[in-house]
N, CA, C and O atoms as a GROMACS GRO file, in nm:
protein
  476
    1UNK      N    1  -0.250   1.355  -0.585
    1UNK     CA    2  -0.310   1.229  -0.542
    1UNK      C    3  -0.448   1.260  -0.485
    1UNK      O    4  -0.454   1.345  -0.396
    2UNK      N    5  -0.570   1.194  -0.530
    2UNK     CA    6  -0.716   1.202  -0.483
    2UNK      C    7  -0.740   1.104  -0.357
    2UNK      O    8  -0.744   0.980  -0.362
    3UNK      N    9  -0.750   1.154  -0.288
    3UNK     CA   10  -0.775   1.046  -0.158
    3UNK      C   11  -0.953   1.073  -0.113
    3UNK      O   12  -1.015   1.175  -0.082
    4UNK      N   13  -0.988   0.947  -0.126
    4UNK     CA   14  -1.167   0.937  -0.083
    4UNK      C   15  -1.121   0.904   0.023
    4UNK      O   16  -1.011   0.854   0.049
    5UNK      N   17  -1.267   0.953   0.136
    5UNK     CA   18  -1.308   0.865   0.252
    5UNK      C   19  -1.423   0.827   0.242
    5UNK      O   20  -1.488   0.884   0.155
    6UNK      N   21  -1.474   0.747   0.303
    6UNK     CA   22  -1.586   0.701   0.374
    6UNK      C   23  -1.567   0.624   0.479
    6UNK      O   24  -1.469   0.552   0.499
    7UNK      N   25  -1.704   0.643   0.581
    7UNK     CA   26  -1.713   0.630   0.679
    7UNK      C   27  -1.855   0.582   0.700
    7UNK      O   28  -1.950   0.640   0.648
    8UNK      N   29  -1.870   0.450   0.796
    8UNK     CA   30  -2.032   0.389   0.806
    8UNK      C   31  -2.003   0.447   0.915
    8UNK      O   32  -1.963   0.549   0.858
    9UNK      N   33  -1.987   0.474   1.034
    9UNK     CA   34  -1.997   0.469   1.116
    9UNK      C   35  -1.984   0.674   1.213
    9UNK      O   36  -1.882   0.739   1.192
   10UNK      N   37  -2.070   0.720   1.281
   10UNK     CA   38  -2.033   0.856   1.290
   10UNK      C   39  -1.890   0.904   1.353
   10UNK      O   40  -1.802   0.981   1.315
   11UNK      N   41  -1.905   0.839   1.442
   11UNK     CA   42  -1.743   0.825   1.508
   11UNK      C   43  -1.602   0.858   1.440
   11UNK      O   44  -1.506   0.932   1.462
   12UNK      N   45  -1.648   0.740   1.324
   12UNK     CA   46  -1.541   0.735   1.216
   12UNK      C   47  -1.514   0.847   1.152
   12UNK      O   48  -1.396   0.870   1.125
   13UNK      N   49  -1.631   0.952   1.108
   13UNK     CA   50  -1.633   1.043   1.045
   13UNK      C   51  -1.555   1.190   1.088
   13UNK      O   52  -1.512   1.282   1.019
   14UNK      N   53  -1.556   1.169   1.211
   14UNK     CA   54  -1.485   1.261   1.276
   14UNK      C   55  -1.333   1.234   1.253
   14UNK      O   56  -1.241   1.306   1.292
   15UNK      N   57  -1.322   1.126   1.188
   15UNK     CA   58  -1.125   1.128   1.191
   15UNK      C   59  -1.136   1.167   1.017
   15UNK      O   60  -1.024   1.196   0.975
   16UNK      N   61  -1.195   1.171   0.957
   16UNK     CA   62  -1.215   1.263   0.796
   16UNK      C   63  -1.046   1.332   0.807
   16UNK      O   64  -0.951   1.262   0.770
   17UNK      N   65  -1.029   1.430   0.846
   17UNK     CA   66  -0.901   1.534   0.828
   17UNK      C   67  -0.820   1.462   0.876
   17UNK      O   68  -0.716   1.445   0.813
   18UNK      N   69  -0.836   1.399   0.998
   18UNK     CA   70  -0.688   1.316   1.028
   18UNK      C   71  -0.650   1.227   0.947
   18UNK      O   72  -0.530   1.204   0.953
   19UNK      N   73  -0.738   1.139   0.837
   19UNK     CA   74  -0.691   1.016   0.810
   19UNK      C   75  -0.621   1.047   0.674
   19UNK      O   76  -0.535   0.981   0.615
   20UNK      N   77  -0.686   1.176   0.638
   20UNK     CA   78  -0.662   1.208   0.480
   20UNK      C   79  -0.490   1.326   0.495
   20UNK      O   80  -0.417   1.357   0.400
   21UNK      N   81  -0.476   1.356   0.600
   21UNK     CA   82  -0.331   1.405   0.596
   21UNK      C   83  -0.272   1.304   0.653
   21UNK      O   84  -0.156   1.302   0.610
   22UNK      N   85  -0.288   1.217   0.726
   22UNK     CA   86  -0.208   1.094   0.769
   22UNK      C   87  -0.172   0.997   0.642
   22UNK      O   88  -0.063   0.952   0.607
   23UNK      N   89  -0.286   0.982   0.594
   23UNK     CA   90  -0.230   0.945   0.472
   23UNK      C   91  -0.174   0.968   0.312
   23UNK      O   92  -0.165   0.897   0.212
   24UNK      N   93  -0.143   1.109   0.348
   24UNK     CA   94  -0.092   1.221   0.248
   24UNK      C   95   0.086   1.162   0.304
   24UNK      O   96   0.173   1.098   0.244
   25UNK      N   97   0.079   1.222   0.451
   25UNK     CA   98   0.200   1.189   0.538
   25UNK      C   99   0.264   1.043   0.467
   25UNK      O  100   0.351   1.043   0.380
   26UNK      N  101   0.215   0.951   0.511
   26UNK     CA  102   0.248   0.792   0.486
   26UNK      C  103   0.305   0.764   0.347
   26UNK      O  104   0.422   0.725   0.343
   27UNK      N  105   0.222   0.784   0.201
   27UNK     CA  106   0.250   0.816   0.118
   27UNK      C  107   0.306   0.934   0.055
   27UNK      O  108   0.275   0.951  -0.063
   28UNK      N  109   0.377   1.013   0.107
   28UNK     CA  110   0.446   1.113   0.051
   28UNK      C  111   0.547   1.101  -0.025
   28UNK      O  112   0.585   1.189  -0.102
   29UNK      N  113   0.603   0.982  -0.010
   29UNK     CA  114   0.737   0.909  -0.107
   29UNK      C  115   0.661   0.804  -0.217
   29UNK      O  116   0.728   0.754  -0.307
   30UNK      N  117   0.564   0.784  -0.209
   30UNK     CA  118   0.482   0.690  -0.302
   30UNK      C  119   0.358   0.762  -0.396
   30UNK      O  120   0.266   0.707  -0.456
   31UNK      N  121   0.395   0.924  -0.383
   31UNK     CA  122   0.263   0.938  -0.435
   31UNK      C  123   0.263   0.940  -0.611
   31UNK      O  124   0.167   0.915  -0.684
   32UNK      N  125   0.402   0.976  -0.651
   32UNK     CA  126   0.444   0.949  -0.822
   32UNK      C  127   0.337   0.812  -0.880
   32UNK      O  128   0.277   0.809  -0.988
   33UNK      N  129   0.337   0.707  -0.771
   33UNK     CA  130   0.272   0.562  -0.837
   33UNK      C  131   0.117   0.564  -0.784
   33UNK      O  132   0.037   0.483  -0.829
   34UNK      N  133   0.082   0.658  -0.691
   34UNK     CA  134  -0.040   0.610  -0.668
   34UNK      C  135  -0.143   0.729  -0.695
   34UNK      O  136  -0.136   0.819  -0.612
   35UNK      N  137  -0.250   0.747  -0.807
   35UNK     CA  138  -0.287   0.860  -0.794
   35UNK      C  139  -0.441   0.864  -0.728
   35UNK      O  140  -0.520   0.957  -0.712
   36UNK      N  141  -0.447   0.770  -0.707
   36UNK     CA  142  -0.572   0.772  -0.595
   36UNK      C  143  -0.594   0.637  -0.527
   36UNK      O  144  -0.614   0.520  -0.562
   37UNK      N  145  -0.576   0.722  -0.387
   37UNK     CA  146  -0.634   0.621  -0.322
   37UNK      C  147  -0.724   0.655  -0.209
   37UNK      O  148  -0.740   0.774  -0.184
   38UNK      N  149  -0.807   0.535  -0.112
   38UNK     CA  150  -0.931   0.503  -0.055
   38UNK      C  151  -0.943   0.462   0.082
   38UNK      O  152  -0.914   0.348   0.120
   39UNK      N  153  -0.992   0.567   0.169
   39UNK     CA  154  -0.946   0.512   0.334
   39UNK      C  155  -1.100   0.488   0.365
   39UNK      O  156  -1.174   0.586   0.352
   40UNK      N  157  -1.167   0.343   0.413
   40UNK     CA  158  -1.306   0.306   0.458
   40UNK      C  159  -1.260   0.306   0.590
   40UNK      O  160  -1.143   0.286   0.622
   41UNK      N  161  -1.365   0.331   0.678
   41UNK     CA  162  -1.404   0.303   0.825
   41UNK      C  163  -1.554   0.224   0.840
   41UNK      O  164  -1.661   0.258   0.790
   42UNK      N  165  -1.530   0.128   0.911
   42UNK     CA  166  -1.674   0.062   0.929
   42UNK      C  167  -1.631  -0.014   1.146
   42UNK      O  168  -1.533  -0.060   1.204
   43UNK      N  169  -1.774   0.018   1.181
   43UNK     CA  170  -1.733  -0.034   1.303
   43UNK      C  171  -1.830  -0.176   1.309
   43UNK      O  172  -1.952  -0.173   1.326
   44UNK      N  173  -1.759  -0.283   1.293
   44UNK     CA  174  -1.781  -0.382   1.296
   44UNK      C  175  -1.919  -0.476   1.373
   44UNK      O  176  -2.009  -0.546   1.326
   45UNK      N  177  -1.879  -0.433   1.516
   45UNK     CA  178  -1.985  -0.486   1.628
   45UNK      C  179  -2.091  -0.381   1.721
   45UNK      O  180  -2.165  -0.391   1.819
   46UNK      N  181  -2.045  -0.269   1.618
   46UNK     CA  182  -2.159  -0.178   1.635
   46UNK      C  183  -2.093  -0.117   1.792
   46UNK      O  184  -1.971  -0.112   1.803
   47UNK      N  185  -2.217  -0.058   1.950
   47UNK     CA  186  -2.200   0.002   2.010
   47UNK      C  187  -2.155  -0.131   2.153
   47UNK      O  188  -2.142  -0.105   2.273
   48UNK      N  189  -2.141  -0.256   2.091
   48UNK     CA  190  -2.132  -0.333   2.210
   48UNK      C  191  -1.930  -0.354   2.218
   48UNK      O  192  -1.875  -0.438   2.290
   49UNK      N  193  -1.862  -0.263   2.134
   49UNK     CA  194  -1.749  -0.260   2.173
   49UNK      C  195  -1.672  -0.352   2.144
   49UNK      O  196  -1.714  -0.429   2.058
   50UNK      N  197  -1.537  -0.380   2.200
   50UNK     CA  198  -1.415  -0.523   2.180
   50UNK      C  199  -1.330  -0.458   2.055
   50UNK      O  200  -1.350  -0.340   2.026
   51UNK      N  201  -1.238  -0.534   1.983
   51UNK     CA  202  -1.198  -0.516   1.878
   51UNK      C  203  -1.286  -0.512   1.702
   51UNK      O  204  -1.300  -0.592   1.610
   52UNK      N  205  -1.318  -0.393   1.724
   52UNK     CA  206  -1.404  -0.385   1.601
   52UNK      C  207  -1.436  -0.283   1.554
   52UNK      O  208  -1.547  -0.280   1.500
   53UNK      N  209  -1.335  -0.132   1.555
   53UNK     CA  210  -1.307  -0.053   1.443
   53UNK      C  211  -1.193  -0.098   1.348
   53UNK      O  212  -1.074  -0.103   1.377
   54UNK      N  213  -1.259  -0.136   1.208
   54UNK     CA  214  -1.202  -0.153   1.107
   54UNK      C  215  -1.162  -0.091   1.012
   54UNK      O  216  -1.253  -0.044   0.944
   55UNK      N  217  -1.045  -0.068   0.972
   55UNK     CA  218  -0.972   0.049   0.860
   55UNK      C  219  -0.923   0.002   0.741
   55UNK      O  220  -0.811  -0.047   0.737
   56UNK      N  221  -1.009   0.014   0.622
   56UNK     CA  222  -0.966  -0.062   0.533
   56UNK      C  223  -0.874   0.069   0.407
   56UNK      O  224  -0.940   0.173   0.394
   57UNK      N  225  -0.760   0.066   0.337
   57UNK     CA  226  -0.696   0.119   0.247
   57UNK      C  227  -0.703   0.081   0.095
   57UNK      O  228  -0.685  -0.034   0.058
   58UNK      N  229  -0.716   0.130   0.055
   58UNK     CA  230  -0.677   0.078  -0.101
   58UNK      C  231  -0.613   0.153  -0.186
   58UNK      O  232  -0.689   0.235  -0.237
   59UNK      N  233  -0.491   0.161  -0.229
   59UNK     CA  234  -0.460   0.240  -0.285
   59UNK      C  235  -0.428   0.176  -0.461
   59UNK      O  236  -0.390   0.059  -0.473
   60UNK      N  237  -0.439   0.231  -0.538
   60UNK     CA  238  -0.477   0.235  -0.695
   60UNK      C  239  -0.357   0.264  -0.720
   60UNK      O  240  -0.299   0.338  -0.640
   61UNK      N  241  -0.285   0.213  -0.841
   61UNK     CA  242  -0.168   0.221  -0.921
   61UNK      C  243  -0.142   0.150  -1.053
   61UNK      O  244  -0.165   0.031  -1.072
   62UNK      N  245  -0.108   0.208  -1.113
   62UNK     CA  246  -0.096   0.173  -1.298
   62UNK      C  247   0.010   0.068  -1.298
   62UNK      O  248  -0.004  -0.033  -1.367
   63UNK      N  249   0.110   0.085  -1.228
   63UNK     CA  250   0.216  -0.035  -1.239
   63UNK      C  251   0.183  -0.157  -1.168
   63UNK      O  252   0.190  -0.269  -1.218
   64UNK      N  253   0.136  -0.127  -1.023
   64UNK     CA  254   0.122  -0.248  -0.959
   64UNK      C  255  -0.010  -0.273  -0.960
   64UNK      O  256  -0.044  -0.303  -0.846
   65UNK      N  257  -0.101  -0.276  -1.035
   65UNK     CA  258  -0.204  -0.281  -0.962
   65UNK      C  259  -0.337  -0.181  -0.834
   65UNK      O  260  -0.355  -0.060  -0.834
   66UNK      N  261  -0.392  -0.263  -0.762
   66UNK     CA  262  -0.436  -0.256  -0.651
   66UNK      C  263  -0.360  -0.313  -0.540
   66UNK      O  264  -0.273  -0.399  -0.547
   67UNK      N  265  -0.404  -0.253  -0.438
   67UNK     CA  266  -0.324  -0.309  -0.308
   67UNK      C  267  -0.429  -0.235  -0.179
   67UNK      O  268  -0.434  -0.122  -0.130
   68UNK      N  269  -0.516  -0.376  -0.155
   68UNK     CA  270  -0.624  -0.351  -0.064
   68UNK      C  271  -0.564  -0.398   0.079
   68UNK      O  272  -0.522  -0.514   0.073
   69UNK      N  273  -0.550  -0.334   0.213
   69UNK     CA  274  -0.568  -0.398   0.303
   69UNK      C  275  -0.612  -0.354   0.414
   69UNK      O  276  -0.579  -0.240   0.448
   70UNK      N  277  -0.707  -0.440   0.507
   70UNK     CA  278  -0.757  -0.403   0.626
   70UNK      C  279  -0.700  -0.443   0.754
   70UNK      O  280  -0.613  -0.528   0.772
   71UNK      N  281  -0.755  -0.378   0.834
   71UNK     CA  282  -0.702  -0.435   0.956
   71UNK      C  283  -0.826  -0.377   1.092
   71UNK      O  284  -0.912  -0.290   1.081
   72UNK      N  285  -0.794  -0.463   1.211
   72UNK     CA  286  -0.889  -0.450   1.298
   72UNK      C  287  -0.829  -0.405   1.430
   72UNK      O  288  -0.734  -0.467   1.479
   73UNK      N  289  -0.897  -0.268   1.505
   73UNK     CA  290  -0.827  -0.252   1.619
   73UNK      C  291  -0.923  -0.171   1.751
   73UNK      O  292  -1.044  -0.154   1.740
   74UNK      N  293  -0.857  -0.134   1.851
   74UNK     CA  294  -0.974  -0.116   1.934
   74UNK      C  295  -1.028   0.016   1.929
   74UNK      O  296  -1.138   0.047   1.976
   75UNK      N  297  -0.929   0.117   1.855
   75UNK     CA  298  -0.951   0.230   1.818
   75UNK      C  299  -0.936   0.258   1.692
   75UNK      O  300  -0.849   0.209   1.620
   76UNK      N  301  -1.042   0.359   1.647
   76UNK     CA  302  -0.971   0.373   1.459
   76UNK      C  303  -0.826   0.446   1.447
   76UNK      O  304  -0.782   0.419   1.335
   77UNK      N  305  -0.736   0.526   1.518
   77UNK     CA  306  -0.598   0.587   1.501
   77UNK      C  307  -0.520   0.449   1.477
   77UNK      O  308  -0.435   0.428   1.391
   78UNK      N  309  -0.566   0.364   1.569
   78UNK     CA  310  -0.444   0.246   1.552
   78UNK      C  311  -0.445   0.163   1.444
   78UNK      O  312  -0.345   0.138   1.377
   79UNK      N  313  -0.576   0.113   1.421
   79UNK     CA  314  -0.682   0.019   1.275
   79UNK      C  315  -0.582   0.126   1.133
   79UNK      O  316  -0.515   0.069   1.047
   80UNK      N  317  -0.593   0.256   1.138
   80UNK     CA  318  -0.524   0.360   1.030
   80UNK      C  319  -0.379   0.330   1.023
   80UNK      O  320  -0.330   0.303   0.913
   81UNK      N  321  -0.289   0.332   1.150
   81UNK     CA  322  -0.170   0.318   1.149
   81UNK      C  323  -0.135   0.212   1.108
   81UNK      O  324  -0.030   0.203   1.046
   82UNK      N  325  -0.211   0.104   1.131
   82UNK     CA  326  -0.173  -0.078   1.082
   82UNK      C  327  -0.171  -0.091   0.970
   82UNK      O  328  -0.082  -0.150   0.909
   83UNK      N  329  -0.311  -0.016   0.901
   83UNK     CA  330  -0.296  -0.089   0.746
   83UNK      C  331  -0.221   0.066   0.655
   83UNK      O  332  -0.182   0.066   0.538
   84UNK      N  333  -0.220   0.133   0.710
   84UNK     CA  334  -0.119   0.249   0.617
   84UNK      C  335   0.021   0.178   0.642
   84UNK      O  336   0.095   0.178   0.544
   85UNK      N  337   0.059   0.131   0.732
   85UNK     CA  338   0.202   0.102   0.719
   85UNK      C  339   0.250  -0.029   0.640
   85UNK      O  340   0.353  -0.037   0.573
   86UNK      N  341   0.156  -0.131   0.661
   86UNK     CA  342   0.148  -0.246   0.616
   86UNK      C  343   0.108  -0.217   0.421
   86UNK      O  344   0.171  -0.282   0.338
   87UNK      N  345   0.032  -0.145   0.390
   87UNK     CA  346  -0.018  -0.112   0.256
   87UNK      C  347   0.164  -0.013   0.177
   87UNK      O  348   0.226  -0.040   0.074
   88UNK      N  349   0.189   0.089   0.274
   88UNK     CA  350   0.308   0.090   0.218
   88UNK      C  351   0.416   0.011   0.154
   88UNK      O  352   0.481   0.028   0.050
   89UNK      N  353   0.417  -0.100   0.265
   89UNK     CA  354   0.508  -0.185   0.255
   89UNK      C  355   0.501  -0.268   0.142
   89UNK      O  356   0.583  -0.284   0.052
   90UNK      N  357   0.338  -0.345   0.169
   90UNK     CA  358   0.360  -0.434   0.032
   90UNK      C  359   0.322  -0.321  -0.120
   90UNK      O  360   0.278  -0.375  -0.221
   91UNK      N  361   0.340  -0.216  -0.118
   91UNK     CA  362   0.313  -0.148  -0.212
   91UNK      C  363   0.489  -0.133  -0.302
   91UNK      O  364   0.537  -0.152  -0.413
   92UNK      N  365   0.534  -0.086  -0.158
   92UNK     CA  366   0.696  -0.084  -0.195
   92UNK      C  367   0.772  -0.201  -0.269
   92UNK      O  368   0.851  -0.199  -0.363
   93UNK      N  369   0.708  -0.323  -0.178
   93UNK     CA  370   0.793  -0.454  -0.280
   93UNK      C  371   0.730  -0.499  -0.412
   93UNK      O  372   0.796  -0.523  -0.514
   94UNK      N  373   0.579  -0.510  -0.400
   94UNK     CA  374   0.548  -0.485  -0.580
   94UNK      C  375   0.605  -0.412  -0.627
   94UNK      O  376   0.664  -0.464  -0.722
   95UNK      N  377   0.638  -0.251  -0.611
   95UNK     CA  378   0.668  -0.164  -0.701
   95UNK      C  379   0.822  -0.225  -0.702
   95UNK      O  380   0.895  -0.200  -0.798
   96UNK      N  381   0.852  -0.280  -0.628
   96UNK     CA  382   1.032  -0.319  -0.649
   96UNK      C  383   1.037  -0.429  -0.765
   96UNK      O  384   1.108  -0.441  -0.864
   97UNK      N  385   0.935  -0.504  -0.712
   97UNK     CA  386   0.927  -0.626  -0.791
   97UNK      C  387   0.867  -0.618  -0.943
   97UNK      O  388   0.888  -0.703  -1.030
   98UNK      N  389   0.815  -0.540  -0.953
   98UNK     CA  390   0.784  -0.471  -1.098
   98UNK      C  391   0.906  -0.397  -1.194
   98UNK      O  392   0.919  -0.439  -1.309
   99UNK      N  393   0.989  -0.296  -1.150
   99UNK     CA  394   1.111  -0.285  -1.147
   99UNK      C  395   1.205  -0.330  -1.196
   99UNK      O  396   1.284  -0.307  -1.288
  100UNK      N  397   1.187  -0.394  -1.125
  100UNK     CA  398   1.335  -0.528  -1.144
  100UNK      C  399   1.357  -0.565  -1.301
  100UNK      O  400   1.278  -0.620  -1.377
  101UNK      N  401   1.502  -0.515  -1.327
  101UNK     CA  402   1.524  -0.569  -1.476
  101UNK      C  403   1.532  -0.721  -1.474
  101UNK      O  404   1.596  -0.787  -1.392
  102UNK      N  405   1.463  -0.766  -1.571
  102UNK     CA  406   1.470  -0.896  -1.621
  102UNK      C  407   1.571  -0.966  -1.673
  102UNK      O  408   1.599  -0.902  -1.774
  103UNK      N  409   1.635  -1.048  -1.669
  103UNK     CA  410   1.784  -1.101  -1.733
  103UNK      C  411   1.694  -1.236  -1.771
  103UNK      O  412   1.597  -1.296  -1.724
  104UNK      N  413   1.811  -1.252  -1.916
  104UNK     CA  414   1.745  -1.330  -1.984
  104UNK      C  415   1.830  -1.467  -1.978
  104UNK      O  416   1.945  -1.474  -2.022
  105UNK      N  417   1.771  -1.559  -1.927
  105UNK     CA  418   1.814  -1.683  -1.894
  105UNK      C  419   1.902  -1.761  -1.992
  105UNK      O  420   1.999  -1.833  -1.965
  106UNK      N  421   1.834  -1.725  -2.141
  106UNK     CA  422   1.844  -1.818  -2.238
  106UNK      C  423   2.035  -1.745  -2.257
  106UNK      O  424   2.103  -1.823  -2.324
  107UNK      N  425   2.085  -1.664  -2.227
  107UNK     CA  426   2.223  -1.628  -2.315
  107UNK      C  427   2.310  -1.631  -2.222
  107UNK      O  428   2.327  -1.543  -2.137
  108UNK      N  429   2.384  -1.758  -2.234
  108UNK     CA  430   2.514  -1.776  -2.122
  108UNK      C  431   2.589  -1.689  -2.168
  108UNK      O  432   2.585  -1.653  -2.286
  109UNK      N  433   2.692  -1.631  -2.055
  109UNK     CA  434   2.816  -1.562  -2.088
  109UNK      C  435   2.904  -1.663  -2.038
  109UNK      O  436   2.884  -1.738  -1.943
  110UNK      N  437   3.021  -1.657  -2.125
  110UNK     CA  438   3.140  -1.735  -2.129
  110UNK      C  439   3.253  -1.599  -2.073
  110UNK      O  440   3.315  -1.515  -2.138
  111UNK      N  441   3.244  -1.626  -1.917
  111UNK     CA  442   3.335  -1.541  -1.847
  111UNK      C  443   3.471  -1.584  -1.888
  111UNK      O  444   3.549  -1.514  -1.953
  112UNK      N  445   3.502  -1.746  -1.828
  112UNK     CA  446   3.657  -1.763  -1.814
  112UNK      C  447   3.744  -1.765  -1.925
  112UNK      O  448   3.867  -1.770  -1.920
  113UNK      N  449   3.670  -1.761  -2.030
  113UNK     CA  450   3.771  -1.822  -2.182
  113UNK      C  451   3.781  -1.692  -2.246
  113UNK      O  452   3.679  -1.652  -2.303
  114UNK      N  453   3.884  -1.618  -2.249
  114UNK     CA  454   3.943  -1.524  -2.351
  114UNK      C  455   3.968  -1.536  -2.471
  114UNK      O  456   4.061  -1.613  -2.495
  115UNK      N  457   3.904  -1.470  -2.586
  115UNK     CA  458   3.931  -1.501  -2.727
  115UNK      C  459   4.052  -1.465  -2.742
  115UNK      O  460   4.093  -1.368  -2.678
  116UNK      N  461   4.125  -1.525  -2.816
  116UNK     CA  462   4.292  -1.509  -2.868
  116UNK      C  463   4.331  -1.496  -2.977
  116UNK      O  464   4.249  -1.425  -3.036
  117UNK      N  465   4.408  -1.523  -3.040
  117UNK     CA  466   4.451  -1.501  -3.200
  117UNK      C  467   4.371  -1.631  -3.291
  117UNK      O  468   4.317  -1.628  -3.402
  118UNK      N  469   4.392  -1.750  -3.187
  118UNK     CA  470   4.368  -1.879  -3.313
  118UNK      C  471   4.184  -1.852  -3.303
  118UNK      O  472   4.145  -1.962  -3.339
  119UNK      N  473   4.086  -1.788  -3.283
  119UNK     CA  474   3.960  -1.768  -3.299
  119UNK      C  475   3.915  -1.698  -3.443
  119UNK      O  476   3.797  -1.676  -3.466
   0.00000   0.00000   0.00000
């Protein structure tokens, strides 16, 4: 699995190694479907602070798609933990929902009636 970072922000850049084994970690049961994916850092409101390191994910997959999501927090460890867990998740139910054998509406089965001799 190829995992990019980028980072606008210098701060951000310093979590480089943490974010890319954290999210080796996170996806370690998902990595068969995803062969690359994309951790952004951008700090939102700049040096005047509040909620505004932002961690955006994207991870890439042939079956499902894309599956982008961000999230906003007061530190980037936590902004990482939100949308890695949340990106798992809805990654897991597409991939379920992709999955899923199809049954075909159109062919009733006739459970209760046993064929017998006069058929």
């Amino acid at each position: 699995m190829q995992i990019i970072f980028e980072s606008r922000d210098a701060d951000g850049a310093q979590m480089r190694d943490f974010s890319i084994e954290r999210m080796r970690f996170a996806l370690r049961r998902l990595r068969t479907f995803v062969p690359r994916a994309k951790v952004q850092f951008s700090d939102i409101n700049g040096p005047r602070g509040g909620v505004d390191k932002r961690c955006q994910v994207e991870l890439i997959t042939e079956k499902a798609g894309t599956v982008v999501i961000a999230s906003l927090a007061h530190d980037w460890r936590t902004a990482l933990d939100r949308s890695l867990s949340r990106a798992t998740r809805v990654l897991t139910r597409s991939l379920q929902r992709v999955q899923k054998p199809v049954r075909d509406r159109g062919v009733k089965l006739d459970v209760g009636r046993v064929a017998g001799p006069q058929d």
